[in-house]
PyMOL Python script that loads the backbone (N, CA, C, O; Angstrom):
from pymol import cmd

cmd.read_pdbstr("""\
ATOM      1  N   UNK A   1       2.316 -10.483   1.132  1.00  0.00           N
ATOM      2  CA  UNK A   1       0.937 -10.181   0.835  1.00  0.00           C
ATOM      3  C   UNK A   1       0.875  -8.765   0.262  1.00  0.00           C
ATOM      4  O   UNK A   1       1.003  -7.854   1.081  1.00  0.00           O
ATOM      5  N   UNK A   2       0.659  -8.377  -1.292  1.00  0.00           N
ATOM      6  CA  UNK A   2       0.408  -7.390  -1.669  1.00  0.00           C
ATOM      7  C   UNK A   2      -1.081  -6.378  -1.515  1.00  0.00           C
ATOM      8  O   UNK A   2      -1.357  -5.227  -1.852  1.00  0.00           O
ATOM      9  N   UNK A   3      -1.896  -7.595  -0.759  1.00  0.00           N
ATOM     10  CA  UNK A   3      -3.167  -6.956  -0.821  1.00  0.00           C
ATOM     11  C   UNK A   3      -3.617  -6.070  -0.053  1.00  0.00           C
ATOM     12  O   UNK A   3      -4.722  -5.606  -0.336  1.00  0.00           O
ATOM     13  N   UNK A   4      -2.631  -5.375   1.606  1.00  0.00           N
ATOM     14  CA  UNK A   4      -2.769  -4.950   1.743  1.00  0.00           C
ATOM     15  C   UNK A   4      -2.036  -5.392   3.319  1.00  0.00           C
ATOM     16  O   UNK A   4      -1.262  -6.332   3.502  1.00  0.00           O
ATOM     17  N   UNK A   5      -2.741  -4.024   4.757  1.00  0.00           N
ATOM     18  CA  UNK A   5      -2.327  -4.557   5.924  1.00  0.00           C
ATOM     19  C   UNK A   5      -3.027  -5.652   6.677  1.00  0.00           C
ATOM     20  O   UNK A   5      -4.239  -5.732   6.481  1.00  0.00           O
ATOM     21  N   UNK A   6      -2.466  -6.527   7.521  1.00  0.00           N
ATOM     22  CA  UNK A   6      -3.886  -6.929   8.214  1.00  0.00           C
ATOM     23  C   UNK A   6      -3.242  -6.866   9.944  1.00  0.00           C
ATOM     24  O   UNK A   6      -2.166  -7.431  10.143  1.00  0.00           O
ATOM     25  N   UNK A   7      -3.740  -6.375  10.775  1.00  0.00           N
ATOM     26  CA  UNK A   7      -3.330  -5.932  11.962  1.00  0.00           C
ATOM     27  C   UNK A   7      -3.848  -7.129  12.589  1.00  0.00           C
ATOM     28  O   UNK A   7      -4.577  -7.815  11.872  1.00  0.00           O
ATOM     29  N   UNK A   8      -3.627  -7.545  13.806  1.00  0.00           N
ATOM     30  CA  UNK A   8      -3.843  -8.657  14.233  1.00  0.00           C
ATOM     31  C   UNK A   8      -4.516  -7.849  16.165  1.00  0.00           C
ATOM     32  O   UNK A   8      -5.030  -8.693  16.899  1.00  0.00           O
ATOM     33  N   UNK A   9      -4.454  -6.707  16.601  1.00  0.00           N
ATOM     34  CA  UNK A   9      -5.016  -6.035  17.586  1.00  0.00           C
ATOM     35  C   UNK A   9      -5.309  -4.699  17.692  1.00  0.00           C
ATOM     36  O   UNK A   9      -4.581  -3.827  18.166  1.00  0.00           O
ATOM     37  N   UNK A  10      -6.672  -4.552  17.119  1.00  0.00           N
ATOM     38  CA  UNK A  10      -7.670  -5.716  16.835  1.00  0.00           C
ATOM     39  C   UNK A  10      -8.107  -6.301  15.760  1.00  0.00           C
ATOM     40  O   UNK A  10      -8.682  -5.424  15.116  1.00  0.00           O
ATOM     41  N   UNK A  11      -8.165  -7.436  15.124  1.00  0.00           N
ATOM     42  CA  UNK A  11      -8.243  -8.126  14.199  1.00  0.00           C
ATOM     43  C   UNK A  11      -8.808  -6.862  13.244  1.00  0.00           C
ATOM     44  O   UNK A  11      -9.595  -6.047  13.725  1.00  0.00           O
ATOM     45  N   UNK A  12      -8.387  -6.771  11.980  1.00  0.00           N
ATOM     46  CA  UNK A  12      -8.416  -5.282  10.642  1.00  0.00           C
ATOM     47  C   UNK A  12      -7.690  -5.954   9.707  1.00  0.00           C
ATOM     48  O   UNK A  12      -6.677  -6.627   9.899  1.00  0.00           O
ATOM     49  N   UNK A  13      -8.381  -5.691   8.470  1.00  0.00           N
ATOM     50  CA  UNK A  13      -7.489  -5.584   7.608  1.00  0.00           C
ATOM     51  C   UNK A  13      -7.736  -4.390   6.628  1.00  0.00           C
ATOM     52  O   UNK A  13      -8.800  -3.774   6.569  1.00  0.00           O
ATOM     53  N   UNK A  14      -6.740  -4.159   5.940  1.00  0.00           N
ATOM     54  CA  UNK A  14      -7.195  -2.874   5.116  1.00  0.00           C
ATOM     55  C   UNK A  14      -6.559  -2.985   3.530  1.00  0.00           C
ATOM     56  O   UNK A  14      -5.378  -3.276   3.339  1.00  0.00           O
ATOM     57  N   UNK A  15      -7.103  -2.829   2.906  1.00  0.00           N
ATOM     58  CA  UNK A  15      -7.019  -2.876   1.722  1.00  0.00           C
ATOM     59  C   UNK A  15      -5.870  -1.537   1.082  1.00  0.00           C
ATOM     60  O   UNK A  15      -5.949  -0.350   1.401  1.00  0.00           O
ATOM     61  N   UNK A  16      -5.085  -2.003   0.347  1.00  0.00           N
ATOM     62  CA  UNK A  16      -4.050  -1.270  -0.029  1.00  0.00           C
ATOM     63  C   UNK A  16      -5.194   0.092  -1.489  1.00  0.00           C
ATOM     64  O   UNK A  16      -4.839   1.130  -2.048  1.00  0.00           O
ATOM     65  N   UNK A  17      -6.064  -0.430  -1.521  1.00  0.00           N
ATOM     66  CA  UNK A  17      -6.798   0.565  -1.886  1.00  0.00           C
ATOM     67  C   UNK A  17      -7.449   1.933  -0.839  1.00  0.00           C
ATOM     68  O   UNK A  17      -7.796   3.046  -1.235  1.00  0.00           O
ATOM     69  N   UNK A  18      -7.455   1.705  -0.230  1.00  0.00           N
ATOM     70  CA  UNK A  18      -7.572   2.417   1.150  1.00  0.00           C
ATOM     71  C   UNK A  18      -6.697   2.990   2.020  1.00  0.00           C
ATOM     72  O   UNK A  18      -6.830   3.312   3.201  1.00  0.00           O
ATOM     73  N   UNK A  19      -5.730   3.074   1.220  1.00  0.00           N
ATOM     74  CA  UNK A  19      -4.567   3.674   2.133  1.00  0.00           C
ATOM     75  C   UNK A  19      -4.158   4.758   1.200  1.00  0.00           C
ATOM     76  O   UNK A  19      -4.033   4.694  -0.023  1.00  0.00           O
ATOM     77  N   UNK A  20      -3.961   5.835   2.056  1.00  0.00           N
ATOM     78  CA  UNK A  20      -3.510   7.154   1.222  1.00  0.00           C
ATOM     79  C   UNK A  20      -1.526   7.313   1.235  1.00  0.00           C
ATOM     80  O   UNK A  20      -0.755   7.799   0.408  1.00  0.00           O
ATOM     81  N   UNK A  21      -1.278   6.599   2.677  1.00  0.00           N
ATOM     82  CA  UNK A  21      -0.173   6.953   2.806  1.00  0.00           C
ATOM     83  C   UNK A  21       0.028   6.065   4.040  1.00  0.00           C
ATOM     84  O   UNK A  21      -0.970   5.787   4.705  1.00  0.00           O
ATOM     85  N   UNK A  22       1.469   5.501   4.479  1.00  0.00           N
ATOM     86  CA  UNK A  22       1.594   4.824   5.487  1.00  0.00           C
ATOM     87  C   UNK A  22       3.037   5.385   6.264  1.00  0.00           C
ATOM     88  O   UNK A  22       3.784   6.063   5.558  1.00  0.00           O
ATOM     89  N   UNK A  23       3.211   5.276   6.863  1.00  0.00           N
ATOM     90  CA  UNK A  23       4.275   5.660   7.875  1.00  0.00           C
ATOM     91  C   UNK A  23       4.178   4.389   8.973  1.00  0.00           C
ATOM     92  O   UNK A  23       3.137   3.894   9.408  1.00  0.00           O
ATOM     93  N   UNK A  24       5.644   3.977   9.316  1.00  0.00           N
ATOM     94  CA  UNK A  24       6.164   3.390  10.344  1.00  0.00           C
ATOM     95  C   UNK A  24       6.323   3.922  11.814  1.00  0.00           C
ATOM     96  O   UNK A  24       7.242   4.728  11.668  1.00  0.00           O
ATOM     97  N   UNK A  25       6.014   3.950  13.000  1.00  0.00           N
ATOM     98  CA  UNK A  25       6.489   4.850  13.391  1.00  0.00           C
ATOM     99  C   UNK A  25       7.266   3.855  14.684  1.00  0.00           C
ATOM    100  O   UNK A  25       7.612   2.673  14.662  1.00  0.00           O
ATOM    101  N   UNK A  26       7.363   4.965  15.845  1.00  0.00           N
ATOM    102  CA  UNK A  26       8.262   3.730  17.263  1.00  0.00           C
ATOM    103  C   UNK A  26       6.780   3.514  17.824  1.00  0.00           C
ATOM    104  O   UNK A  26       6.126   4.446  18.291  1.00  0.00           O
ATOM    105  N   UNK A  27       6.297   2.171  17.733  1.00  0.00           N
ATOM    106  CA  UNK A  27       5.668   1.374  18.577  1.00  0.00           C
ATOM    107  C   UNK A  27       5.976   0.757  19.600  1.00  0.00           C
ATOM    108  O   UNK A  27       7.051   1.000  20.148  1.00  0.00           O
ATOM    109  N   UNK A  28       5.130  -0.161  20.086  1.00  0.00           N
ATOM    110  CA  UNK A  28       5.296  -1.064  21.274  1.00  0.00           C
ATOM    111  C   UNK A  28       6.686  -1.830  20.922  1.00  0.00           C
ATOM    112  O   UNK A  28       7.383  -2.220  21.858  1.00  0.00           O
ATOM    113  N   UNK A  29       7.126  -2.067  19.472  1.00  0.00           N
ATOM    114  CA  UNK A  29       7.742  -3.123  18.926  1.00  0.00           C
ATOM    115  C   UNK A  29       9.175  -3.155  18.700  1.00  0.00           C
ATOM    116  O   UNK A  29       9.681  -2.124  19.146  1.00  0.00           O
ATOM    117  N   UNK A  30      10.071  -3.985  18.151  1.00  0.00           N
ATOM    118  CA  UNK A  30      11.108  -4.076  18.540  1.00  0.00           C
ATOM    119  C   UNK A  30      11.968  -3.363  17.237  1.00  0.00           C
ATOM    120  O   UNK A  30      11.538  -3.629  16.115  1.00  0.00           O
ATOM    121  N   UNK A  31      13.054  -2.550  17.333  1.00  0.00           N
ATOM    122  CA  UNK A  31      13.781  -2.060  16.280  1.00  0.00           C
ATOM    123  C   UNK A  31      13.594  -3.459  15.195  1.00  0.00           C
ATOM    124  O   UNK A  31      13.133  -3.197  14.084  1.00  0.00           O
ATOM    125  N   UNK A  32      13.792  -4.287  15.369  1.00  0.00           N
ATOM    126  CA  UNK A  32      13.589  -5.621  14.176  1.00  0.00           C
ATOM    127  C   UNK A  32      12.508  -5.728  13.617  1.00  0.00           C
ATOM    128  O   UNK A  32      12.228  -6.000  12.450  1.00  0.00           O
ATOM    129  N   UNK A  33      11.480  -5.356  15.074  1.00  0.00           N
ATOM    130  CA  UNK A  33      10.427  -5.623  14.219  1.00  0.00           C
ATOM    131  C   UNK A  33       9.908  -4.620  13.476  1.00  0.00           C
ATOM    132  O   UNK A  33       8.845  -4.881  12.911  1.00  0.00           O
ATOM    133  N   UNK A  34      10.388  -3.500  13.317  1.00  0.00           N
ATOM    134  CA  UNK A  34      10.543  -2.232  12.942  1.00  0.00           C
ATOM    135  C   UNK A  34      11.305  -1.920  11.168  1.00  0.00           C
ATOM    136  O   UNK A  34      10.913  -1.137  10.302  1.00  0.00           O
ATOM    137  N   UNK A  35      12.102  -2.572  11.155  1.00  0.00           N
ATOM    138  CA  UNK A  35      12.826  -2.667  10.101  1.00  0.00           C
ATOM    139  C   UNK A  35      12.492  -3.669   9.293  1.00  0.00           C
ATOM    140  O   UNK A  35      12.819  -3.415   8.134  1.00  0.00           O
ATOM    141  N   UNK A  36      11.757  -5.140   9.479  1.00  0.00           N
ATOM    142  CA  UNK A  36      11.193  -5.863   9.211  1.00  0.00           C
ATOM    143  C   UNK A  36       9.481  -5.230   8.340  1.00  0.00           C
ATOM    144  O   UNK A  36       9.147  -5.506   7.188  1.00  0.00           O
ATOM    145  N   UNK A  37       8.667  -4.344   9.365  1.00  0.00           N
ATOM    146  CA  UNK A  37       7.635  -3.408   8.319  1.00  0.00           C
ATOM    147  C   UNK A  37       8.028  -2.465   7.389  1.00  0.00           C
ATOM    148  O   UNK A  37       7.479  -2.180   6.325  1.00  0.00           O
ATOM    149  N   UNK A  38       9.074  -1.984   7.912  1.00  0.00           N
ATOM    150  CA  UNK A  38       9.559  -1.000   6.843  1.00  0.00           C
ATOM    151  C   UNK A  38       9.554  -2.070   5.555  1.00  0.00           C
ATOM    152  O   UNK A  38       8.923  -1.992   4.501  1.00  0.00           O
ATOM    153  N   UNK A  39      10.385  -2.987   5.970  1.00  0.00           N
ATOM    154  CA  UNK A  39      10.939  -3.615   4.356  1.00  0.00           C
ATOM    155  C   UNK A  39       9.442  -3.995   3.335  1.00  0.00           C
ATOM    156  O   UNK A  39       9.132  -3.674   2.188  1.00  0.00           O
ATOM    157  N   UNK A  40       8.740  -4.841   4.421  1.00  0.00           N
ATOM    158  CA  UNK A  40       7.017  -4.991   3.691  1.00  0.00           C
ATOM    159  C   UNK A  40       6.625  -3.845   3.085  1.00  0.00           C
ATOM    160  O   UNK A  40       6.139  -3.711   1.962  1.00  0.00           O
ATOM    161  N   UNK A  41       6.888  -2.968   3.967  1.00  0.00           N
ATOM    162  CA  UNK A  41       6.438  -1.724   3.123  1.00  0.00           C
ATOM    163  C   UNK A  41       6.610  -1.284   1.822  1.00  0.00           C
ATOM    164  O   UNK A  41       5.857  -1.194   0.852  1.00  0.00           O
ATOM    165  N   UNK A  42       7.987  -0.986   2.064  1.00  0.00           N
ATOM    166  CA  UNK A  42       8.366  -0.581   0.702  1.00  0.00           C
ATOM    167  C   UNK A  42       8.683  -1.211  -0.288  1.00  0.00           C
ATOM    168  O   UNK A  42       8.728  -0.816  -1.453  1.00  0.00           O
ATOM    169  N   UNK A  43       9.000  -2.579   0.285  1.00  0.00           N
ATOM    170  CA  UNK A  43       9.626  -3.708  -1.088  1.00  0.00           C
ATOM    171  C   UNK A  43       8.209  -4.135  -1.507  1.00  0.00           C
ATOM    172  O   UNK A  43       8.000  -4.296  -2.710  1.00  0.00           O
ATOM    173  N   UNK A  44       7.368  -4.303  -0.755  1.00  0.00           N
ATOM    174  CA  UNK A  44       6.068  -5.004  -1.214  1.00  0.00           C
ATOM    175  C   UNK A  44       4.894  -4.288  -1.477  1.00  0.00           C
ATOM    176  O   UNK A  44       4.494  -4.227  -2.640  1.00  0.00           O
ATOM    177  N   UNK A  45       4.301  -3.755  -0.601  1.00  0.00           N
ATOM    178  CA  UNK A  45       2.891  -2.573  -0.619  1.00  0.00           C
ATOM    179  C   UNK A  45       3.249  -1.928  -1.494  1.00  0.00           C
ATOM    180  O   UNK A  45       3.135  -2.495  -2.581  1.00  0.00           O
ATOM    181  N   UNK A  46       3.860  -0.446  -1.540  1.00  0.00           N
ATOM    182  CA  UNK A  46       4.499   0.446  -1.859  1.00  0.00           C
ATOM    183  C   UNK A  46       4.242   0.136  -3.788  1.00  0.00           C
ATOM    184  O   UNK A  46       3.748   0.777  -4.716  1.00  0.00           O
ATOM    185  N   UNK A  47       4.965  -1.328  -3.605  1.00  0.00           N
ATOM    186  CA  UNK A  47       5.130  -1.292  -5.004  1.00  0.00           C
ATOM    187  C   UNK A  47       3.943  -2.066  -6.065  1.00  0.00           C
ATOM    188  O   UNK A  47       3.770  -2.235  -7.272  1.00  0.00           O
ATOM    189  N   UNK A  48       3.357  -2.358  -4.924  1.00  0.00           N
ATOM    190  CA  UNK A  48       1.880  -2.812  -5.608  1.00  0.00           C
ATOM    191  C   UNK A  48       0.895  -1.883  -5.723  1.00  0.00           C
ATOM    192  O   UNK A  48       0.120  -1.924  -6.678  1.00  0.00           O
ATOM    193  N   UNK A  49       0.787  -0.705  -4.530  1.00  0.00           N
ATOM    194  CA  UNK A  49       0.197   0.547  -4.826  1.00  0.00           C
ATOM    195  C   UNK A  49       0.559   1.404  -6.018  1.00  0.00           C
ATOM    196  O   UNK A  49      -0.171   2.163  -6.656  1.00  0.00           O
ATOM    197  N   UNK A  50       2.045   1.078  -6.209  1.00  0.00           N
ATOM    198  CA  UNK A  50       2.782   2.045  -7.412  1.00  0.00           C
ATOM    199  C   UNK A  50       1.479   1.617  -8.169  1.00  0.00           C
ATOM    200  O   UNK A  50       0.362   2.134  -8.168  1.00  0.00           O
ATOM    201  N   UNK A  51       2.064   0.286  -8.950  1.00  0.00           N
ATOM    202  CA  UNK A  51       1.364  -0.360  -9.816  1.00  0.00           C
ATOM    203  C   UNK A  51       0.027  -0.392 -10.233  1.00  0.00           C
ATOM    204  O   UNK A  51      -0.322  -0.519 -11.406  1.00  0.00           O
ATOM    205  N   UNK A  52      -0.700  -0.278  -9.297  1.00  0.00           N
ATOM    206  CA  UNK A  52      -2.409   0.260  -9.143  1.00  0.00           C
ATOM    207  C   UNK A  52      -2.662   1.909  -9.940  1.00  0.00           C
ATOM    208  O   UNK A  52      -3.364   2.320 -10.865  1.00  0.00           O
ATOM    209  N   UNK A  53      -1.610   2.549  -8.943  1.00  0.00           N
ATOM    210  CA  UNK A  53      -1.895   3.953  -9.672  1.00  0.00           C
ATOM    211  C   UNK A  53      -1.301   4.112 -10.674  1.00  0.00           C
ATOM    212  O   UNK A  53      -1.296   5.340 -10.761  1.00  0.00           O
ATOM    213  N   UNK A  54      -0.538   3.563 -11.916  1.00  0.00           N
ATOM    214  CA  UNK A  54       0.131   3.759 -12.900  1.00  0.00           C
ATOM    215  C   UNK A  54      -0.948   3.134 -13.759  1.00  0.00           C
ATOM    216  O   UNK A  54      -1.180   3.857 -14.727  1.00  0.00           O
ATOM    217  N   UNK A  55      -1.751   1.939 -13.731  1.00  0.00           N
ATOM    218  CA  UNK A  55      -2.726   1.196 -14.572  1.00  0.00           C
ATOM    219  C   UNK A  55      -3.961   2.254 -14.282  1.00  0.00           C
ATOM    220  O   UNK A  55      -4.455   2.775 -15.283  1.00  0.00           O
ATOM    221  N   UNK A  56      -4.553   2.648 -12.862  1.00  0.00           N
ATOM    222  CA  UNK A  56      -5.472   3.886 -13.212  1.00  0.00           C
ATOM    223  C   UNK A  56      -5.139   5.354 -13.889  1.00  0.00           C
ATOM    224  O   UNK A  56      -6.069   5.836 -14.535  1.00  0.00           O
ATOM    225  N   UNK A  57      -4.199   5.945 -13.832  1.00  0.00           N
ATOM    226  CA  UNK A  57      -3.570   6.579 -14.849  1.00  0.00           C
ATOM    227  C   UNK A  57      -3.716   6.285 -16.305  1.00  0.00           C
ATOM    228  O   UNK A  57      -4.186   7.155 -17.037  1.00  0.00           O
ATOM    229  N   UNK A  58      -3.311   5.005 -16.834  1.00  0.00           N
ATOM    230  CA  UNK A  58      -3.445   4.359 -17.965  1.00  0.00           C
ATOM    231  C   UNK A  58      -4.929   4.565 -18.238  1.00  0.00           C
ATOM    232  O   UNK A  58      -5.220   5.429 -19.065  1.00  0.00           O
ATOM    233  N   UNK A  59      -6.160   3.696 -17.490  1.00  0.00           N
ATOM    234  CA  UNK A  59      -6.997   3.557 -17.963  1.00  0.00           C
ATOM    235  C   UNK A  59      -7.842   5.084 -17.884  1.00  0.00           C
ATOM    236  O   UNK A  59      -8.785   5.333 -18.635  1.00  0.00           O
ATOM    237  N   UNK A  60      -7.325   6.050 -16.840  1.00  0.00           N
ATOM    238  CA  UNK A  60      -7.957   7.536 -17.217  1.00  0.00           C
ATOM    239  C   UNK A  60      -7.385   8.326 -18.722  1.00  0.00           C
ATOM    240  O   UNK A  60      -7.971   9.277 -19.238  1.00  0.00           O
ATOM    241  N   UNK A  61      -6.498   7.878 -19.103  1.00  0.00           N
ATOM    242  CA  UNK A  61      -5.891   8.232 -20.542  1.00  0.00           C
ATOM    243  C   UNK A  61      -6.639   8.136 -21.566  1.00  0.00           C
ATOM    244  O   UNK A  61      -7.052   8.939 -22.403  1.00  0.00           O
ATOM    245  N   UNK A  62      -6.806   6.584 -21.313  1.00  0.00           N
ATOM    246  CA  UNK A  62      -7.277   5.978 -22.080  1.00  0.00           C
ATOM    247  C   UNK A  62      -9.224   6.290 -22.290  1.00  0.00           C
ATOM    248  O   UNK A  62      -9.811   6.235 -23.371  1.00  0.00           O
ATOM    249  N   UNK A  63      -9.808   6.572 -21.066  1.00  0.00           N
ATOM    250  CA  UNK A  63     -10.711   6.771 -20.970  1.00  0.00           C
ATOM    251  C   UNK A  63     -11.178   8.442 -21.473  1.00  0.00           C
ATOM    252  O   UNK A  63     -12.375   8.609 -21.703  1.00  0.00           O
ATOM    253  N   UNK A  64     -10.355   9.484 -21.612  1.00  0.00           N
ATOM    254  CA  UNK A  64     -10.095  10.747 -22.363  1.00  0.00           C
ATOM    255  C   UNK A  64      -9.982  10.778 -23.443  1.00  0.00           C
ATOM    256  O   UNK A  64     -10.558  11.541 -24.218  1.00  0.00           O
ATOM    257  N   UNK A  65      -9.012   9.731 -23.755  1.00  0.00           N
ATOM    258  CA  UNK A  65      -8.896   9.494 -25.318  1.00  0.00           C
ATOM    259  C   UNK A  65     -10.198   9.229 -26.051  1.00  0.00           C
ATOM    260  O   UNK A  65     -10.462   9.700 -27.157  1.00  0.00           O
ATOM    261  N   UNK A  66     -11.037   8.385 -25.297  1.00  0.00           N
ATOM    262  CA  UNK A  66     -12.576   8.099 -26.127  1.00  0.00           C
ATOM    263  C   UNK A  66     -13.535   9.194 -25.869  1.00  0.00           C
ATOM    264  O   UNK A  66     -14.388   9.424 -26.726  1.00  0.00           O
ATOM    265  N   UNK A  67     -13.507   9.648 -25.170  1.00  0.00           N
ATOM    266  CA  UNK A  67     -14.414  11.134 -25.101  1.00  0.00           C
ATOM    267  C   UNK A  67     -14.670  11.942 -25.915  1.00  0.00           C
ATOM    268  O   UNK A  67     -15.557  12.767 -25.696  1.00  0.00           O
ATOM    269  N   UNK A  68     -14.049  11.932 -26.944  1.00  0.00           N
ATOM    270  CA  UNK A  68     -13.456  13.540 -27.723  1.00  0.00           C
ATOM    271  C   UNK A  68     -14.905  13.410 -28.358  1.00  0.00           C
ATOM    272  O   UNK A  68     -15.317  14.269 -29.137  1.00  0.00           O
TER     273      UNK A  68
END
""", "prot")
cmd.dss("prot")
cmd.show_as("cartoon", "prot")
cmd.util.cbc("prot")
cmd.orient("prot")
């Protein structure tokens, strides 16, 4: 799911637009399950956030460019 987190206690979800920054840290949870968010993280979120801020970049360029 690139769209973002969804926590299950207490039911949340959050939009990967809404996130400034994420960190893993030692929870209740198990080293697996630990290494298992990391990977969501970075193989998945991470790189859909890239992607968001590289196309708003684009379209602020682009949106300068017509200003003049």
């Amino acid at each position: 799911m690139e769209e973002g987190l969804l926590f299950y206690k207490p039911p949340m979800f959050v939009h990967r637009s809404d996130l400034h920054s994420i960190a893993v840290g030692r929870g209740g949870g198990s080293r697996e399950e630990m290494q298992v968010l990391n990977s969501y993280i970075h193989n998945t979120l991470v790189k859909a956030m890239t992607k968001d801020a590289e196309e708003n970049d684009s379209e602020d360029a682009q949106d300068d460019d017509s200003v003049e």
